[in-house]
C-alpha positions as CSV (number, residue, x, y, z in Angstrom):
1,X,-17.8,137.8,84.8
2,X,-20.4,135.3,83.8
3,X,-23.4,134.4,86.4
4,X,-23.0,131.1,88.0
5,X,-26.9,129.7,88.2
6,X,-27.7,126.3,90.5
7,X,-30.1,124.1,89.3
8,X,-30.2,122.1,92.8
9,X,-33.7,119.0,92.4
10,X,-33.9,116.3,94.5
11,X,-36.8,115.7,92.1
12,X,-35.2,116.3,89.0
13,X,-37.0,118.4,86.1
14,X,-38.2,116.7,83.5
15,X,-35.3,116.5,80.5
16,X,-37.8,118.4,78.4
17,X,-37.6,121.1,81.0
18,X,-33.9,121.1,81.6
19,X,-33.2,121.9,78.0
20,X,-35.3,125.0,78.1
21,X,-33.7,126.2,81.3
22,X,-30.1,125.5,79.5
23,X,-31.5,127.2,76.3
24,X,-32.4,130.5,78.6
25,X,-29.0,130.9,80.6
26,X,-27.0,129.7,77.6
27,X,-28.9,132.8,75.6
28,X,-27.6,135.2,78.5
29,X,-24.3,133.3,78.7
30,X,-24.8,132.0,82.4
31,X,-23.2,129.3,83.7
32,X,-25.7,126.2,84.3
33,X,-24.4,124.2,87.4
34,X,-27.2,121.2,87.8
35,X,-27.3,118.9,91.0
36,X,-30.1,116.4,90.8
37,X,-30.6,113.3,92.0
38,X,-28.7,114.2,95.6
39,X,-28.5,112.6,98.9
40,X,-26.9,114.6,101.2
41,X,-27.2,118.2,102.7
42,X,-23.3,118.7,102.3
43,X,-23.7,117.9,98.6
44,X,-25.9,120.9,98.3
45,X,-23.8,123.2,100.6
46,X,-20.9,122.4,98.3
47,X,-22.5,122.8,95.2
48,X,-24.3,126.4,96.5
49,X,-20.7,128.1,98.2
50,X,-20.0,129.8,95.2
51,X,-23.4,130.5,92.7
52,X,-24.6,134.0,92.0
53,X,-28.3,132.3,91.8
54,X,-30.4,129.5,92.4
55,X,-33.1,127.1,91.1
56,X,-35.0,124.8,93.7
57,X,-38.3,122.7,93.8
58,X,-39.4,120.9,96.8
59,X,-35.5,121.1,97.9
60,X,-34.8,122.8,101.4
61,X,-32.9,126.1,101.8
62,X,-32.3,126.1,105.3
63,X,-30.3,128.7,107.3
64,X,-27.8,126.4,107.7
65,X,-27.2,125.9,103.8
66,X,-27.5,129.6,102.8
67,X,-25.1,130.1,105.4
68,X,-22.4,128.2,103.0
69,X,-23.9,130.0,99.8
70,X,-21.5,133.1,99.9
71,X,-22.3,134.6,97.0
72,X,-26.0,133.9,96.5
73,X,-28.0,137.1,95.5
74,X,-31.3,135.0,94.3
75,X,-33.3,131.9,95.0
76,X,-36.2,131.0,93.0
77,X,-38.6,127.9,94.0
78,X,-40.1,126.8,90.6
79,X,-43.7,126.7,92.1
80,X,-45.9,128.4,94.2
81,X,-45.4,126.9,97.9
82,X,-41.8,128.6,99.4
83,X,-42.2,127.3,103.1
84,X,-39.1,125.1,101.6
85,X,-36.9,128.1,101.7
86,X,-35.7,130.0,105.3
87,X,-37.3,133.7,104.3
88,X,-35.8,135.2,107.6
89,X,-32.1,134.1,107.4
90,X,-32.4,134.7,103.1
91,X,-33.5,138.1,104.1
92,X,-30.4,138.7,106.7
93,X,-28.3,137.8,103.7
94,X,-29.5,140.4,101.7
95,X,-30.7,137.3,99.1
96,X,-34.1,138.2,96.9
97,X,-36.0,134.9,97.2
98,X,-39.1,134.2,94.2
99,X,-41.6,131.9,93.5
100,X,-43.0,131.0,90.3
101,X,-46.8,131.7,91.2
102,X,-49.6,129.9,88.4
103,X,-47.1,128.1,87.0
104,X,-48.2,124.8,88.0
105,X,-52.1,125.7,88.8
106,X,-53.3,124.0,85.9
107,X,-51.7,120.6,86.7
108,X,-52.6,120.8,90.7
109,X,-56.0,121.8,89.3
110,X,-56.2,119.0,86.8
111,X,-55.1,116.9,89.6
112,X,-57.5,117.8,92.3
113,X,-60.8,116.1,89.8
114,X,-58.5,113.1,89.4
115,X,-59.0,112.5,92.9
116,X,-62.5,113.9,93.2
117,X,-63.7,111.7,90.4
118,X,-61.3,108.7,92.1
119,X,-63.4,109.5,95.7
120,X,-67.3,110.1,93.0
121,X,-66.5,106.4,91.6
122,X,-65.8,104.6,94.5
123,X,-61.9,103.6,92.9
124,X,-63.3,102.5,90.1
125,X,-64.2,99.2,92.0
126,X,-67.4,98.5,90.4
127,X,-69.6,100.3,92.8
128,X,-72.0,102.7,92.1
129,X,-71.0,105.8,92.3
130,X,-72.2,109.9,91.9
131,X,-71.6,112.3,89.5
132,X,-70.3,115.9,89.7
133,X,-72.9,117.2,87.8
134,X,-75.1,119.6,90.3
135,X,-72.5,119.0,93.2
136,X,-71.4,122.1,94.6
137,X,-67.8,122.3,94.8
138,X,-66.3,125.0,97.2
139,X,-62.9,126.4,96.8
140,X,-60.8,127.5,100.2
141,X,-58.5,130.0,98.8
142,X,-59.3,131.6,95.4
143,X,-55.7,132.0,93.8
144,X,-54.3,131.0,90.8
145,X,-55.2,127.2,91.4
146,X,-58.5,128.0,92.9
147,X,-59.2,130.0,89.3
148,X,-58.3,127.4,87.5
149,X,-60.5,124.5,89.2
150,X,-63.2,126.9,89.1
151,X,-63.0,127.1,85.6
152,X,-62.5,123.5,85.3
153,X,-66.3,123.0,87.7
154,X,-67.7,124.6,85.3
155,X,-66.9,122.2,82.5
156,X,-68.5,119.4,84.8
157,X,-72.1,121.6,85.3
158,X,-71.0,122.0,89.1
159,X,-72.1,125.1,91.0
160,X,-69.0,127.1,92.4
161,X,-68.5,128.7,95.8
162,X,-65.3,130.4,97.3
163,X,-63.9,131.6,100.1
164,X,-60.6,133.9,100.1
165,X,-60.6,137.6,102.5
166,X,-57.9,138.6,100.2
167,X,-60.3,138.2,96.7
168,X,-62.7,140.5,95.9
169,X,-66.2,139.5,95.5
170,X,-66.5,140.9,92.1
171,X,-63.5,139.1,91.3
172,X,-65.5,135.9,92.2
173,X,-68.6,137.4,90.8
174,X,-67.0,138.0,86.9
175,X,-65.6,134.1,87.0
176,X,-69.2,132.8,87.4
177,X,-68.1,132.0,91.4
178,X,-70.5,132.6,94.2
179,X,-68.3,134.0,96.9
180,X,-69.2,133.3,100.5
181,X,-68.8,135.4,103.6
182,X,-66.9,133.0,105.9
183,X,-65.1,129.6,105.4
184,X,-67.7,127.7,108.2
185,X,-70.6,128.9,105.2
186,X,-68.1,127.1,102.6
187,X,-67.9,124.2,104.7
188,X,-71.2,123.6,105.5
189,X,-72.5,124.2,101.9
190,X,-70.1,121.9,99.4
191,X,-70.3,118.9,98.1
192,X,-66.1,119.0,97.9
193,X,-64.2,121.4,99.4
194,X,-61.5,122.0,97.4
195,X,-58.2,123.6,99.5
196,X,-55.3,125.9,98.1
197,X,-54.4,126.9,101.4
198,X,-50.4,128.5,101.4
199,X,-48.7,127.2,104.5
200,X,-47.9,129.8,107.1
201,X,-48.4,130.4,110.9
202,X,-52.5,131.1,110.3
203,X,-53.4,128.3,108.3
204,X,-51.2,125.6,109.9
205,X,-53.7,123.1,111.5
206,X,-56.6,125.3,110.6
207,X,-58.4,122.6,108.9
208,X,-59.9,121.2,111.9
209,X,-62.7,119.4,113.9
210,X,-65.0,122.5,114.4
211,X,-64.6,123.2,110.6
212,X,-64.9,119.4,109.6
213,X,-67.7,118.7,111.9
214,X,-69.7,121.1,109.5
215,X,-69.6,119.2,106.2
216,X,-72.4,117.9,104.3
217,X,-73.5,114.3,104.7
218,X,-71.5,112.6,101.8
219,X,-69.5,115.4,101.5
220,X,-65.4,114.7,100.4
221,X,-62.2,117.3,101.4
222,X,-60.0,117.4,98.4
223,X,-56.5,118.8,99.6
224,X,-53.6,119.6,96.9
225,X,-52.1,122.2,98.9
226,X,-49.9,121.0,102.0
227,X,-50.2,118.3,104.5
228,X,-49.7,120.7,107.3
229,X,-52.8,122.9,107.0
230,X,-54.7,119.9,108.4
231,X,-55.0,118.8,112.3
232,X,-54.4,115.4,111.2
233,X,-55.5,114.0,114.9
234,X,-59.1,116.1,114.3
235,X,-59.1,115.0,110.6
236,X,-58.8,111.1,112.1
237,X,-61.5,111.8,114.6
238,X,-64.3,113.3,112.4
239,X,-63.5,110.3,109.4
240,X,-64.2,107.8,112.6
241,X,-67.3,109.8,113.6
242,X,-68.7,110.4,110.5
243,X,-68.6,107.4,108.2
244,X,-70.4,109.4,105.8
245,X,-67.5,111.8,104.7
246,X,-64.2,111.3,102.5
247,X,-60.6,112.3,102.1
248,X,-58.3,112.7,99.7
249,X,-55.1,113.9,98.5
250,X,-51.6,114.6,97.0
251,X,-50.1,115.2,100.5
252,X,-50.7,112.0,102.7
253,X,-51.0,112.3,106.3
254,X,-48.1,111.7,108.4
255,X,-49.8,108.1,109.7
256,X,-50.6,107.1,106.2
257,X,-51.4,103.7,106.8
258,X,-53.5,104.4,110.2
259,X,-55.5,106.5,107.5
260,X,-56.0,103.9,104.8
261,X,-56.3,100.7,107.2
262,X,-58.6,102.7,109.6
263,X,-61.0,103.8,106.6
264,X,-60.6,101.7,103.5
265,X,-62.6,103.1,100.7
266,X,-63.1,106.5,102.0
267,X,-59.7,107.6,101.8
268,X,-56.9,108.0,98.9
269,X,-53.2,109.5,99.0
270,X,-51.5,109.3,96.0
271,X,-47.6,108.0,96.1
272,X,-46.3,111.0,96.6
273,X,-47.0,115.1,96.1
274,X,-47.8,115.2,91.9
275,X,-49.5,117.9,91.7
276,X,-47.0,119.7,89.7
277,X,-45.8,116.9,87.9
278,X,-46.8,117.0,84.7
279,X,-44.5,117.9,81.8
280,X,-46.0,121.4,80.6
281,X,-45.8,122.3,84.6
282,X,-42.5,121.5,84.5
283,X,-41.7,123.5,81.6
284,X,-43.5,126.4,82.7
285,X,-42.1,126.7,86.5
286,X,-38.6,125.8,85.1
287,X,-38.6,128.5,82.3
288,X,-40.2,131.4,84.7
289,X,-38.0,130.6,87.6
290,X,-34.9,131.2,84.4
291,X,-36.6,134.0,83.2
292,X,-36.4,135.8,86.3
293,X,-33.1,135.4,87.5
294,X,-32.0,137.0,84.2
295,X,-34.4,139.6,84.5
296,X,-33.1,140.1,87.9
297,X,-29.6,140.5,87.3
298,X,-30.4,142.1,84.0
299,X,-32.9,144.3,84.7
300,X,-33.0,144.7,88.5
301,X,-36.8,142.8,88.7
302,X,-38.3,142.0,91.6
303,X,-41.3,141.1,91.0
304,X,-42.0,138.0,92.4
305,X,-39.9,138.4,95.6
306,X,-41.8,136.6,98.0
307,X,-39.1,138.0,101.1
308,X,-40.0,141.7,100.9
């Protein structure tokens, strides 16, 4: 009997992206169920009871929903982030769940100098601004993004420093990185601290006053990772304290307009998390997320199970 795969996106793949997903179950005669464009959590209960596997992006899979999904063996999250996806009650169900990890680091990376160069030339507004030339950019969190913007600070002549206790220091050492002994060091010493922080219980709110409090004069926080990894209240203190530092980032804070009234010109949020939203991201992540619920059911891999 043929697998039944859900291809459930609030934030639907781009078409490009869908066809290549079709193109890989249609190869190992799947069946392709796609839900985009949903409102409601019953829609997705309804549309998971009965698939062997599924395909999510930013889209929640609660306890409650997996609870309806009664034959689900896999999930896969097309990126890197899964704090979407309830690991304990997937893992009670016996269900593998995967991430797609470097899939989208590029395009966060990419992303993350959009908004440093956004903060360098003052929005473009005609002010003077700096260059990133000689800045020293530090990177929280050497993983697959943090690789890629160091590679990328290179290109602009900046000098790189990281922080990551799970990296080794040769590792850093062979990209041309400088790593550093504690995050407070990588604070103190960057010109833009770039984070790539996963969300968990450790590094919820761990961005906070103590930390910020150590940053250069002129210094900017570039965040692409999650919202939560900030203490937004000790975030909103240290901006009013120190006129002298800037923020920005692909995942606003929760009082976005507090943030942009309070400190106009200092601060920028794009619309909405883009990180990933480019075209070859979507591609990639999509394709990868395909490839390995085939290689799953085919072949038993595990690989990427992020639930162990």
């Amino acid at each position: 009997m043929a697998k039944k795969v859900l291809l459930a996106t609030k934030k639907p793949f781009a078409p490009s992206a869908v066809d290549a997903i079709k193109k890989v179950f249609n190869e190992a005669k799947y069946e392709l169920v796609i839900l985009d464009n949903y409102t409601s959590e019953e829609e997705l209960k309804k549309a998971i009871s009965d698939v062997d596997a599924v395909i999510v992006r930013s889209d929640k899979l609660t306890s409650d929903i997996l609870e309806s999904a009664k034959n689900l063996k896999i999930a896969v999250r097309a990126g890197a982030g899964y704090d979407n996806i309830d690991l304990k009650a997937a893992t009670a169900k016996n269900i593998v769940v995967m991430n797609t990890p470097g899939q989208n680091s590029n395009a966060v990376a990419e992303l993350a100098f959009g908004l440093m160069l956004y903060i360098a030339r003052r929005g473009y507004t005609g002010k003077d601004g700096t260059e990133l030339r000689g800045k020293t950019i530090g990177i929280q969190a050497y993983g697959y993004v943090g690789r890629y913007v160091a590679m990328i600070a290179r290109g602009f002549g900046m000098k790189i420093i990281a922080f990551d206790p799970f990296v080794a220091a040769d590792k850093m050492k062979e990209d041309g990185v400088e790593p550093v002994s504690s995050v407070e060091e990588l604070y103190k010493n960057s010109d833009y601290v770039s984070i790539h922080l996963p969300l968990m219980p450790q590094t919820e709110k761990s961005v906070n006053y103590k930390l910020l409090s150590l940053m250069k004069k002129g210094a900017t926080l570039v965040n692409t990772a999650r919202a939560e990894v900030i203490n937004e209240e000790d975030l909103f203190t240290i901006l009013t304290e120190r006129t002298d530092l800037f923020y920005c980032a692909d995942v606003a804070p929760s009082d976005r307009k507090k943030f942009e009234e309070s400190f106009a010109g200092r601060v920028f949020f794009t619309a909405k998390k883009m990180g990933a939203q480019t075209v070859e991201a979507n591609n990639n992540a999509g394709i990868a997320a395909a490839k390995q619920i085939v290689n799953f059911f085919e072949k038993g891999d595990k690989t990427f199970q992020v639930n162990k």
